[in-house]
DRENMAR-425473 format. One line per 8 residues: number of its first residue (from 1); their letters; for each residue x, y, z of N, C-alpha, C, O. Coordinates in steps of 0.02 Angstrom, whole numbers, padded with zeros to 5 digits. Last residue first. Layout:
BEGIN
NUM = A = X,Y,Z,X,Y,Z,X,Y,Z,X,Y,Z; ...
***
This chain:
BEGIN
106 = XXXXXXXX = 02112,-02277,01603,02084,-02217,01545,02121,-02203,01468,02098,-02160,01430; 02139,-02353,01696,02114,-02382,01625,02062,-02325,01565,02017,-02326,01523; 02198,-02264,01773,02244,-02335,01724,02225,-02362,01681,02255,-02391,01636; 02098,-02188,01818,02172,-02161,01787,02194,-02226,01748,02203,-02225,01687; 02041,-02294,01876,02012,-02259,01839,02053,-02243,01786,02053,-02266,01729; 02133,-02320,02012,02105,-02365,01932,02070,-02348,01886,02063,-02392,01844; 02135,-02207,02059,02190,-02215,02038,02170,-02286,01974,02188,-02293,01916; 02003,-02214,02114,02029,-02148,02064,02108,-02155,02016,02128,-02127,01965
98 = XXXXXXXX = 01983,-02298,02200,01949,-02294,02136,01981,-02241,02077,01979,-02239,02015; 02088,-02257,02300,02109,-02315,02243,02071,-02323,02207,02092,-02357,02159; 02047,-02140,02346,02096,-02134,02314,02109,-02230,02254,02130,-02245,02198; 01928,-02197,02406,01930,-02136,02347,01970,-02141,02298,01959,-02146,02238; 01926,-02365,02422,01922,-02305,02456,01941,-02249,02395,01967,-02266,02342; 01816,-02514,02381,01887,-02460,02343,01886,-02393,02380,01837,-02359,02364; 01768,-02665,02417,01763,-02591,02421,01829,-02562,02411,01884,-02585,02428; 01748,-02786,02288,01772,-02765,02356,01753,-02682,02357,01730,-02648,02310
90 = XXXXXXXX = 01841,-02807,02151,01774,-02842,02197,01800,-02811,02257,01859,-02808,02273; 01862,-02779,01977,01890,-02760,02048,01820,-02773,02093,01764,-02755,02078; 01927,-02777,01812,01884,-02780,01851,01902,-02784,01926,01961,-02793,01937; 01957,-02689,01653,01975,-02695,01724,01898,-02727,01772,01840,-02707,01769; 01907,-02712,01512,01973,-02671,01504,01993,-02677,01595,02054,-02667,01605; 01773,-02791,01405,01804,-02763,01496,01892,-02767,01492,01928,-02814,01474; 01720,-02684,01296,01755,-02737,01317,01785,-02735,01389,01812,-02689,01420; 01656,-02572,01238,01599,-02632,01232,01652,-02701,01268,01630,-02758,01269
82 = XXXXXXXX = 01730,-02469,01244,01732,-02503,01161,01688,-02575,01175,01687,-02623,01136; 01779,-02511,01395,01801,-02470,01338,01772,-02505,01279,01786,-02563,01266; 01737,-02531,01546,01724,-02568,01492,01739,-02480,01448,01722,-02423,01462; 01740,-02608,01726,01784,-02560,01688,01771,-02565,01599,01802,-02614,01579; 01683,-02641,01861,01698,-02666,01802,01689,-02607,01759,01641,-02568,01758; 01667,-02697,02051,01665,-02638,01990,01691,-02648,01924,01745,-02676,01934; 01561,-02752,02146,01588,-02782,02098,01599,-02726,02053,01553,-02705,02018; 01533,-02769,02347,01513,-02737,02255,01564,-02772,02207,01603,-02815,02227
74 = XXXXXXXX = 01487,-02940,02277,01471,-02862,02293,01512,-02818,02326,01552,-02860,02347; 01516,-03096,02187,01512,-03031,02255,01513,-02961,02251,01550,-02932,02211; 01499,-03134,02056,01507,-03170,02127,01487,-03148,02177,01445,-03174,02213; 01503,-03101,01876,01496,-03060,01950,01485,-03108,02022,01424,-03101,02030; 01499,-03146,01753,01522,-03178,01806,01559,-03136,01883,01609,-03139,01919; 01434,-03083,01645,01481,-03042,01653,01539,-03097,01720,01599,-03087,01729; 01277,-03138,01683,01340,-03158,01611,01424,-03120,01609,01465,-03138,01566; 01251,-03121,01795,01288,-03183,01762,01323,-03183,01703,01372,-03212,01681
66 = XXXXXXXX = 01213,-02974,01770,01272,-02995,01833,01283,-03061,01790,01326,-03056,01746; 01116,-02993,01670,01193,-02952,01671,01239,-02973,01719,01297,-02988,01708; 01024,-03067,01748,01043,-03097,01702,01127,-03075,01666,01174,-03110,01647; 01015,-02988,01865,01027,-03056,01871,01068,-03087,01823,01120,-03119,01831; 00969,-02847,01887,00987,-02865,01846,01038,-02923,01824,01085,-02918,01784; 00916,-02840,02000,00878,-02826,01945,00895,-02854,01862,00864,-02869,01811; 01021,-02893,02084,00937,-02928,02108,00911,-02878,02037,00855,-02902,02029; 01117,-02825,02053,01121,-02882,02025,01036,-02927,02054,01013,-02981,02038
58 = XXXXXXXX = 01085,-02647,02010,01084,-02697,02060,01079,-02774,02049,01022,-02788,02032; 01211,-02559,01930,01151,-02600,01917,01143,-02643,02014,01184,-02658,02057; 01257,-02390,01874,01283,-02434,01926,01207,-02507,01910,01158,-02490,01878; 01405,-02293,01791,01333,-02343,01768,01333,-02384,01862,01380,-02399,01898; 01484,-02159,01716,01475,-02201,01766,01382,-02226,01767,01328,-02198,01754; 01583,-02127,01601,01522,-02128,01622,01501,-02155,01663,01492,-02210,01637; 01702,-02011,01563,01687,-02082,01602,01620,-02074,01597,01597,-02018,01589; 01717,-01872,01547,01766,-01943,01529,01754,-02002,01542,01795,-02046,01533
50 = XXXXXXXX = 01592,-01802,01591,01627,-01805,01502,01674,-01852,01497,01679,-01878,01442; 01657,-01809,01746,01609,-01788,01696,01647,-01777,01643,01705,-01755,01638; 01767,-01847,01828,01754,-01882,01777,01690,-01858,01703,01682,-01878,01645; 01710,-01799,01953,01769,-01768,01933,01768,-01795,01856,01767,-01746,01818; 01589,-01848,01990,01578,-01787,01976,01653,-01745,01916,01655,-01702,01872; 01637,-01991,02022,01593,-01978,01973,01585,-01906,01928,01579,-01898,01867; 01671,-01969,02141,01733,-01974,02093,01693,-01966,02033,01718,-01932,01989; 01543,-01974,02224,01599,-01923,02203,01635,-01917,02181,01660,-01861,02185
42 = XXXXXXXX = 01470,-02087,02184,01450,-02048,02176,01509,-01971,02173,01511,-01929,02128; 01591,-02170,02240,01578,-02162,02169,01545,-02118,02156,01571,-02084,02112; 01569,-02157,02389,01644,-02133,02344,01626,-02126,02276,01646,-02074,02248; 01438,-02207,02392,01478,-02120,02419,01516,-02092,02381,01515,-02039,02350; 01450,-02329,02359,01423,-02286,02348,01423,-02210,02330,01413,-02173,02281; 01544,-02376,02450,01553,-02391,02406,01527,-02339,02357,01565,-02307,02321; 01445,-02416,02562,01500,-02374,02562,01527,-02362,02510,01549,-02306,02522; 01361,-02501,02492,01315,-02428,02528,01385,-02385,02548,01382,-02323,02550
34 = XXXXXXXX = 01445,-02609,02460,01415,-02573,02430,01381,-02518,02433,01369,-02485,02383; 01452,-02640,02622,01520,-02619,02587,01496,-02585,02515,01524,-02532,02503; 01326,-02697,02628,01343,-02630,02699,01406,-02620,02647,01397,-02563,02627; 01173,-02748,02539,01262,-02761,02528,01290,-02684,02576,01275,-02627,02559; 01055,-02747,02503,01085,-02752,02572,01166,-02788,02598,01194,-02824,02639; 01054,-02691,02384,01024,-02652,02444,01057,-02680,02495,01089,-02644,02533; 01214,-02712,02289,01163,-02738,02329,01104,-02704,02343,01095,-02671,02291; 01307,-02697,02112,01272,-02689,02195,01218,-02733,02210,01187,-02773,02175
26 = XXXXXXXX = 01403,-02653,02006,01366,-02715,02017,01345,-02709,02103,01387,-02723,02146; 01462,-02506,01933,01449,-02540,01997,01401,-02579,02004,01346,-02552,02011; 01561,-02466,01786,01494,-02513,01813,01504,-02527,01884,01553,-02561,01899; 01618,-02364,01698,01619,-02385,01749,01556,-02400,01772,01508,-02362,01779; 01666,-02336,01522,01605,-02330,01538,01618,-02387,01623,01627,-02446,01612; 01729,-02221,01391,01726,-02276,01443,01676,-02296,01491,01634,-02251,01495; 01610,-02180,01284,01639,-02167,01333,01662,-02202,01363,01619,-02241,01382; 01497,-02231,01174,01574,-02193,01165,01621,-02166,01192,01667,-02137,01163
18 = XXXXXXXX = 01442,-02388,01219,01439,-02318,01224,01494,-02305,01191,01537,-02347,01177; 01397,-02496,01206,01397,-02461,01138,01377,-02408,01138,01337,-02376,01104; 01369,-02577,01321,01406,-02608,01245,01421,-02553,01224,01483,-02554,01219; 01298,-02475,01401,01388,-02510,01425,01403,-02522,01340,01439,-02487,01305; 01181,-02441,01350,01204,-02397,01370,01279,-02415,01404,01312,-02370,01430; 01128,-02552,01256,01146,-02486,01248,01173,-02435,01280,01190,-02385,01248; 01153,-02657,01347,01194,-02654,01318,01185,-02587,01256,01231,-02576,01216; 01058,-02620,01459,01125,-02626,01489,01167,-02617,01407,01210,-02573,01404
10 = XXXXXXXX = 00911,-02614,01481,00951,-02556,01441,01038,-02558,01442,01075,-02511,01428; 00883,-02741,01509,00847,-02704,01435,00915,-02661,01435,00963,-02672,01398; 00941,-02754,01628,00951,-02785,01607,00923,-02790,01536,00938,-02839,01502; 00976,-02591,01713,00956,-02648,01708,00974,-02708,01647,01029,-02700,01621; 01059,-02440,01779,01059,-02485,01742,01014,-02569,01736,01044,-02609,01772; 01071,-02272,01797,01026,-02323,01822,01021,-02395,01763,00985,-02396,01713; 01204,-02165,01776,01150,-02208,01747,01134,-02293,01784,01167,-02345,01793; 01241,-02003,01864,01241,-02089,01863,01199,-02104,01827,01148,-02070,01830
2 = XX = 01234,-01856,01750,01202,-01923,01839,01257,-01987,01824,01298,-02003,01780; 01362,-01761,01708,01322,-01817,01687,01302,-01858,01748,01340,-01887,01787
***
Protein backbone atom coordinates (compact mmCIF):
# COMPACT_ATOMS: atom_id res chain seq x y z
CA UNK A 1 0.00 0.00 0.00
CA UNK A 2 1.84 3.87 -1.11
CA UNK A 3 1.77 6.31 1.32
CA UNK A 4 -1.38 8.41 1.31
CA UNK A 5 -1.06 11.98 0.38
CA UNK A 6 -3.11 13.76 2.87
CA UNK A 7 -4.95 17.20 3.01
CA UNK A 8 -7.46 18.83 4.61
CA UNK A 9 -10.89 17.49 2.30
CA UNK A 10 -9.64 14.10 2.39
CA UNK A 11 -8.17 13.79 5.97
CA UNK A 12 -11.19 12.50 7.73
CA UNK A 13 -12.01 9.81 5.22
CA UNK A 14 -9.05 8.56 4.98
CA UNK A 15 -7.58 8.89 9.17
CA UNK A 16 -11.32 9.17 10.87
CA UNK A 17 -12.77 6.22 9.31
CA UNK A 18 -10.33 4.03 8.29
CA UNK A 19 -10.23 0.29 9.26
CA UNK A 20 -6.64 0.27 9.75
CA UNK A 21 -4.59 1.85 12.20
CA UNK A 22 -3.61 4.53 10.60
CA UNK A 23 0.21 6.59 11.05
CA UNK A 24 0.25 10.30 10.26
CA UNK A 25 3.39 12.35 9.47
CA UNK A 26 2.61 16.14 9.99
CA UNK A 27 5.63 17.76 7.81
CA UNK A 28 7.42 20.49 6.30
CA UNK A 29 9.28 21.21 2.83
CA UNK A 30 11.57 23.02 4.71
CA UNK A 31 11.57 21.12 7.84
CA UNK A 32 15.77 19.25 7.42
CA UNK A 33 14.57 16.60 10.44
CA UNK A 34 11.27 15.93 8.48
CA UNK A 35 13.25 15.19 5.06
CA UNK A 36 15.04 12.70 7.47
CA UNK A 37 12.27 11.46 8.83
CA UNK A 38 11.00 10.69 5.61
CA UNK A 39 13.31 7.92 4.58
CA UNK A 40 12.66 6.00 7.61
CA UNK A 41 8.90 6.02 7.15
CA UNK A 42 8.89 5.51 3.77
CA UNK A 43 10.67 2.18 4.81
CA UNK A 44 9.04 0.97 7.81
CA UNK A 45 6.05 1.67 5.75
CA UNK A 46 6.86 -1.24 3.38
CA UNK A 47 7.08 -3.73 6.43
CA UNK A 48 3.56 -2.70 7.73
CA UNK A 49 1.71 -3.29 4.42
CA UNK A 50 -1.93 -4.39 5.27
CA UNK A 51 -1.33 -3.40 9.03
CA UNK A 52 -0.93 0.11 9.11
CA UNK A 53 -1.57 2.61 6.85
CA UNK A 54 0.60 5.16 6.60
CA UNK A 55 -0.67 8.90 5.81
CA UNK A 56 1.70 11.86 5.69
CA UNK A 57 0.17 15.79 5.34
CA UNK A 58 2.13 18.92 5.03
CA UNK A 59 0.85 21.33 7.75
CA UNK A 60 1.31 24.42 5.03
CA UNK A 61 -1.62 22.34 3.23
CA UNK A 62 -3.11 21.26 5.65
CA UNK A 63 -3.27 24.12 8.37
CA UNK A 64 -6.56 23.56 9.40
CA UNK A 65 -5.78 19.52 10.35
CA UNK A 66 -2.52 20.45 11.85
CA UNK A 67 -4.60 22.86 14.30
CA UNK A 68 -7.09 21.00 15.17
CA UNK A 69 -5.11 17.99 16.15
CA UNK A 70 -2.59 20.74 18.05
CA UNK A 71 0.52 19.98 16.06
CA UNK A 72 3.45 22.75 17.12
CA UNK A 73 6.47 21.26 15.45
CA UNK A 74 7.71 19.18 12.84
CA UNK A 75 7.75 16.50 12.24
CA UNK A 76 4.96 15.50 14.26
CA UNK A 77 3.90 11.73 14.16
CA UNK A 78 0.39 10.67 15.36
CA UNK A 79 -0.89 7.40 15.82
CA UNK A 80 -4.93 6.90 15.28
CA UNK A 81 -7.04 3.58 15.77
CA UNK A 82 -10.86 3.69 15.30
CA UNK A 83 -10.73 7.54 14.38
CA UNK A 84 -8.81 8.20 17.97
CA UNK A 85 -5.28 9.26 18.74
CA UNK A 86 -3.91 6.15 20.53
CA UNK A 87 0.16 7.88 20.41
CA UNK A 88 1.74 10.96 19.62
CA UNK A 89 5.59 11.82 19.14
CA UNK A 90 7.48 15.24 17.83
CA UNK A 91 10.81 15.00 16.65
CA UNK A 92 12.74 12.69 14.47
CA UNK A 93 12.44 8.86 15.24
CA UNK A 94 15.41 6.69 13.91
CA UNK A 95 14.11 3.21 12.39
CA UNK A 96 14.30 1.30 15.18
CA UNK A 97 12.25 3.65 17.53
CA UNK A 98 9.53 4.24 14.82
CA UNK A 99 9.19 0.63 14.68
CA UNK A 100 9.20 -0.05 18.14
CA UNK A 101 6.14 2.55 18.58
CA UNK A 102 4.38 1.19 16.02
CA UNK A 103 4.61 -2.31 17.71
CA UNK A 104 3.02 -0.62 20.93
CA UNK A 105 0.31 0.82 19.46
CA UNK A 106 -0.65 -2.04 17.30
Amino acid sequence: MAIVHLNDQNFDKEVMKSDLPVLVDFFAEWCGPCKKLSVVFDEVSKAYDGKVKFAKINIEEGQDTANKFGVMSVPTLIFFREGNISAQKSGFLTKEQLVKEINNNL
